[in-house]
N, C-alpha and C positions, 0 to 999 in steps of 0.2 A: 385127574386134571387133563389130560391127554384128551378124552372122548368129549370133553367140555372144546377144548381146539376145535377138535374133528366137527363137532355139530354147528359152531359156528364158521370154520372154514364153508360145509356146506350148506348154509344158508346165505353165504355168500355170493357161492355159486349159485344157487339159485336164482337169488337176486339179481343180480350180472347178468344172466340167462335172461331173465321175465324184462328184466329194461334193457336187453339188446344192446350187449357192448359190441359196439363196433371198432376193428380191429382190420386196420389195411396195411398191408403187407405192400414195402417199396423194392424196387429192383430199378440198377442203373446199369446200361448195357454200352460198352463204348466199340462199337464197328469203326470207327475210325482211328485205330492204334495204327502209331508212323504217320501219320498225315502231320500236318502243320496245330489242322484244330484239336485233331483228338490229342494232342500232346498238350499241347495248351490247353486244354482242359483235364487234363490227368495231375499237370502242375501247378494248374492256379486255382484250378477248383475243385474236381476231385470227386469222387464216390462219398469219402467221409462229411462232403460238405453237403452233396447232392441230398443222399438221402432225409436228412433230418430236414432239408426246407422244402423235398416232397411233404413232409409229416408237417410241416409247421403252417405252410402254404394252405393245406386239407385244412388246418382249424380256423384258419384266421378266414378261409371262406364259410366253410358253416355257421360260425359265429355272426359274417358278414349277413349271410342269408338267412341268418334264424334257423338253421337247420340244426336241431339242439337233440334230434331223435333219428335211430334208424327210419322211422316210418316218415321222416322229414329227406331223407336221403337216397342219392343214387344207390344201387346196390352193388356196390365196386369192393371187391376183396382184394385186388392187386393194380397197383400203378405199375407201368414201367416206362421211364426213358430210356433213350435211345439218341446215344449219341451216331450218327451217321453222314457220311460226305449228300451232301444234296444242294442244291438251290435254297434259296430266302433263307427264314431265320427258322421257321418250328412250324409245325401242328399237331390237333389231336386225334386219334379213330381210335374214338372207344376208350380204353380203359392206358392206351401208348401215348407216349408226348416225342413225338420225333425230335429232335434238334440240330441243327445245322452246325457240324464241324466246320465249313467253310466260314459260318457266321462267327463262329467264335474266335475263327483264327486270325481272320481279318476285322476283328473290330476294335477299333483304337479308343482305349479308354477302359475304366474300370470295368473292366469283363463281369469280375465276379458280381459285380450289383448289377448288369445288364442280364447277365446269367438268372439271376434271382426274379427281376423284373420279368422275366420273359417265364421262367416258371410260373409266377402266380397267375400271368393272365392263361396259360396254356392250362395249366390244372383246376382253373375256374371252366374251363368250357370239361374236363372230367366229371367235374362236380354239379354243373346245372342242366335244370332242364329245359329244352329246347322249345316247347309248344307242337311236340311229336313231329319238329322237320318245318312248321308252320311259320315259326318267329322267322321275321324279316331280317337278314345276314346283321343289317349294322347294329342292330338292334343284342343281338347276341357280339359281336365283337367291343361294341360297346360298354357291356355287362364285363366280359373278362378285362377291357382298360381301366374299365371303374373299379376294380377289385386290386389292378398293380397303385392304380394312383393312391387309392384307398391306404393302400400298406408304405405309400408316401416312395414309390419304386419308377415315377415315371421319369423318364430321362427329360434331355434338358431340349430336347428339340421337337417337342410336343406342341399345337396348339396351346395358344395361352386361354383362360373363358372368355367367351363369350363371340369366340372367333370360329370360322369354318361356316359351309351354309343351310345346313340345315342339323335339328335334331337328332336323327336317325343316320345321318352320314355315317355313323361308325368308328370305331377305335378309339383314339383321344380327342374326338370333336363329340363326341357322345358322353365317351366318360367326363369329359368337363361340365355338360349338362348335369348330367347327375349328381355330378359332383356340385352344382349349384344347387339344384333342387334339396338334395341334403342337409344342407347350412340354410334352405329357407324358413 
């Protein structure tokens, strides 16, 4: 019975192998321990929260984007955040999502769904491709709002549709576009 396991454990493995499981490994880094934010974020939101809506975040974008195969996808083996003291609210370089302790300690309102919000757009620019540096900025900041609205994350002080002036502006005056074209 045993060698009967065995040969279908490794056919399994095989299989896994030939269609490319892909398997991304998450890391949360908080440089801001004793600040205001890093602490408010140690307490309202957390590594144990972090991690899994990097992981959840990753699906509900490939899903988004059809990207249903390794060969559909960036080739990213590790995410990290990074929580750190800086200006604004977040970015990304590369395969790191910065995030602003300041932002987090000063923002009035549910943090933790702002938190969230702010991930999915930051790990939509991990996950998409660019146009090799070519795509026009609003155009890609657009794509990562249309990804948080998408997951119903956009806060409440967004353009409403069909406001802002043009297409291509950018952030939630793009992703509302989209967001029309969608339900057309």
């Amino acid at each position: 019975m045993a060698p009967k396991h065995m040969f279908l454990f490794s056919c399994l493995v095989i299989l896994g192998t030939l269609h490319g499981i892909h398997t991304v490994e998450f890391d949360v880094i908080n440089n801001a321990e004793g600040s205001d934010g890093g602490s408010r974020f140690e307490n309202e939101i957390g590594t144990e929260y972090s991690k899994p809506t990097l992981n959840f975040s990753t699906s509900f974008i490939w899903g988004l984007f059809q990207q249903y195969t390794d060969h559909d996808r960036k080739d990213v083996q590790k995410v990290t955040l990074i929580i750190e003291i800086m200006d604004g609210v977040a970015y990304t370089a590369g395969d790191e999502i910065h995030f602003s302790a300041n932002y987090i300690g000063y923002y009035s309102g549910d943090v933790k769904k702002e938190f969230t919000g702010v991930i999915f757009h930051e790990m939509t620019h991990v996950w998409q491709w660019n146009g090799a540096g070519e795509a026009p900025g609003g155009l890609i900041e657009g794509i990562a709002d249309f990804v948080r609205l998408s997951a119903d994350l956009a806060p409440g002080n967004w353009v409403k549709p069909g406001e802002g002036d043009r297409w291509d502006q950018g952030y939630d005056v793009t992703a509302r576009g989209f967001g029309l074209l969608q339900w057309s």
